[in-house]
C-alpha positions as CSV (number, residue, x, y, z in Angstrom):
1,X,0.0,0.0,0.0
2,X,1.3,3.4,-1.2
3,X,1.7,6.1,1.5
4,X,0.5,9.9,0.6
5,X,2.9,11.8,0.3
6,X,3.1,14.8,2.4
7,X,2.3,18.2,1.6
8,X,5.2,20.6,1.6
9,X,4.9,22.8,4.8
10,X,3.9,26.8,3.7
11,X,5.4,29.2,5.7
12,X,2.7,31.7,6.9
13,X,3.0,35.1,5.1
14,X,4.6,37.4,7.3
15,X,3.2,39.6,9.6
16,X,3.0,43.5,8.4
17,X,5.7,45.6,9.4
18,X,3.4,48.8,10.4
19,X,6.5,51.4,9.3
20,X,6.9,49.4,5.2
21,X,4.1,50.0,2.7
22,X,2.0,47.2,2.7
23,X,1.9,47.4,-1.4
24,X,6.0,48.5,-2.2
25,X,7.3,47.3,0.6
26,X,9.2,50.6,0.8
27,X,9.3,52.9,4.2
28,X,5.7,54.6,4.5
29,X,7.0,57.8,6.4
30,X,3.6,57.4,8.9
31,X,4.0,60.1,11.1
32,X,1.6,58.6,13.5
33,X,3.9,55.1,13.3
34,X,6.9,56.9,14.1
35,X,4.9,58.6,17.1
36,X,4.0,55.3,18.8
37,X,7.8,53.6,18.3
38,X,9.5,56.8,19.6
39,X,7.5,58.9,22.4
40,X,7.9,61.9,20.3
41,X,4.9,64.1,19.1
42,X,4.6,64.5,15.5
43,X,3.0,67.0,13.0
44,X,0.0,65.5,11.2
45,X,0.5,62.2,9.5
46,X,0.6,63.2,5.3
47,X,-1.8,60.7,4.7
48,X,-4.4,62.8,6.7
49,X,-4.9,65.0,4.1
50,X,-4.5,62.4,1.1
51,X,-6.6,61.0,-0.8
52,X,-6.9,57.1,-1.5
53,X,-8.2,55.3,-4.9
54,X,-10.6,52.0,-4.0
55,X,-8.5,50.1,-6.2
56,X,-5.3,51.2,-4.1
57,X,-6.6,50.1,-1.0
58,X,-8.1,46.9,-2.5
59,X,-4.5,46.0,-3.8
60,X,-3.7,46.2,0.5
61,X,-3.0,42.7,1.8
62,X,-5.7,42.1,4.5
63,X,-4.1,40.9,7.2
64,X,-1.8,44.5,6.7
65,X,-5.0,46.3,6.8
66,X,-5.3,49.0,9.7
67,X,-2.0,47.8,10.4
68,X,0.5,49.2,7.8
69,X,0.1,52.7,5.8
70,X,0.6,52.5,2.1
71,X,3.6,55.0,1.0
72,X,3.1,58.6,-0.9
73,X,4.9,56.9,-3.7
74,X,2.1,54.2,-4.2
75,X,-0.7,56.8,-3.2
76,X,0.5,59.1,-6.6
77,X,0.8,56.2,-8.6
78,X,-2.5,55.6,-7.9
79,X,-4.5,58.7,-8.1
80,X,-8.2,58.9,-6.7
């Protein structure tokens, strides 16, 4: 009798890093990320005053969403 043969073992994908861009992978410069790691204040996040296309934040991974801010550089590729 012919044993299955296993399944190869998947690494889970891994878990957002809140200060990359979810999408580019690239530093998101999130003001209010860089608030929480260091203690300091900081001036309004950019992304407060950005807007964000739906197909942008479709392309966000969801277990990185409300978790990780998507970069400037991804946010003008991908105007509203």
């Amino acid at each position: 009798m012919d044993r299955p043969t296993a399944m190869p073992h998947q690494a889970p994908p891994p878990a957002p890093q809140p200060g990359l861009c979810p999408i580019c992978g690239q530093p998101n410069a999130c003001a209010m990320e860089a608030e929480r790691v260091t203690g300091v204040k900081q001036p309004p996040c950019w992304c407060t005053t950005a807007s964000f296309s739906p197909s942008l934040l479709d392309r966000i991974p969801a277990a990185a969403r409300h978790t990780a801010c998507v970069c400037a550089a991804c946010v003008a590729a991908n105007p509203a």
